[in-house]
N, C-alpha and C positions, 0 to 999 in steps of 0.2 A: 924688704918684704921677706916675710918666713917661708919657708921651705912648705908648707903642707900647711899649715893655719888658714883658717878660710879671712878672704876680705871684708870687714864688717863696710856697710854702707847704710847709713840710717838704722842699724839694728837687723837687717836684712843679709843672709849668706850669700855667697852668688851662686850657692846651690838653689838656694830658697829666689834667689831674682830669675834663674835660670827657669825652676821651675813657674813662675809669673809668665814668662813670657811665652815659655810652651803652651797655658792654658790660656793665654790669653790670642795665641796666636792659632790655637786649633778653635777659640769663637769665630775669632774672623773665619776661618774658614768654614765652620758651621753656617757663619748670618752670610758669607761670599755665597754657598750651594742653594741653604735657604732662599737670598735675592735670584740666582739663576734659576731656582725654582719656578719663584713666582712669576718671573717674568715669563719663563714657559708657558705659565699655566694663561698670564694675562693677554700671550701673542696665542693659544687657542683661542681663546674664549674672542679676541677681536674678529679670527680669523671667522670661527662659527656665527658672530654679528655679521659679519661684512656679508657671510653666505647666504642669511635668513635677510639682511637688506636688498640683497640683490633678486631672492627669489620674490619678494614682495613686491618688488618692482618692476618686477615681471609680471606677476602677476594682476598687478594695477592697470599695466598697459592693456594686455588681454583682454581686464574687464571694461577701459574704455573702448579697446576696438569693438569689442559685443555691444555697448552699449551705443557704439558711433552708429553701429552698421544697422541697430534698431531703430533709433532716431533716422537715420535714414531713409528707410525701409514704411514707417508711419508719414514721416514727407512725401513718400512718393506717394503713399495710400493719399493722403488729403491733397498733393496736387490732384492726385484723379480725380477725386471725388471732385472737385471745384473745377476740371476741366469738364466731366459731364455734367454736372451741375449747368456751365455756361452753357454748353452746348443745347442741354434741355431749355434753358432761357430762349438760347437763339430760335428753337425750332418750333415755340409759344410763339413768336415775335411774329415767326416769317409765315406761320398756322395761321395769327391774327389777321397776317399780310392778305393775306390770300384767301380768308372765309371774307374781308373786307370787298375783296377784290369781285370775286365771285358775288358776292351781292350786289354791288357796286351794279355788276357787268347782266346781271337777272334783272334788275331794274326795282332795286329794293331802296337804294339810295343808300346815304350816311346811316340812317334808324334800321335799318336791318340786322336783325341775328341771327344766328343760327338755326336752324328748323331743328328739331329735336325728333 
């Protein structure tokens, strides 16, 4: 080997391969920061998902408990209604019972109604 003469290798110096691998070695590290980059950018952006999924889902719960406590709230209303409802039935019934009775007891018979 000579003293100072460059290496040829395929027509290449090993100044000229040296410099190949410099720039080939400062991509890598260009496209290495690049992917560190993005992967920053891609672990915000799930992190900002995951936060907007969770406040939604919160917010979902919310509106079913608003909406439970409504539908509850209207249940109790039309139980009532249908618990006075019966009761007004019952108290027709026991009216009925009892203008029957009182006629019955006047001496009006079964054909008796009510005087008006």
């Amino acid at each position: 080997m000579g003293g100072g003469t460059p290496i040829l290798l395929g027509g290449s110096t090993q100044s000229e391969l040296q410099a190949q691998l410099e720039r080939a070695a400062l991509e890598n590290e260009r496209m290495l920061a690049k992917a560190a980059d993005e992967q920053l950018r891609l672990q915000s952006e799930l992190e900002r998902k995951d936060k907007e999924m969770t406040l939604l889902l919160e917010q979902q719960a919310q509106q079913q408990e608003i909406d439970l406590s409504k539908a509850q709230k209207a249940l109790g209303v039309e139980l009532r209604s249908m618990e006075e409802q019966q009761k007004e039935d019952e108290l027709k019934v026991d009216f009925a019972a009892l203008e029957k009775a009182l006629a019955s007891g006047m001496g009006f018979g079964q054909a008796a109604t009510r005087p008006e």
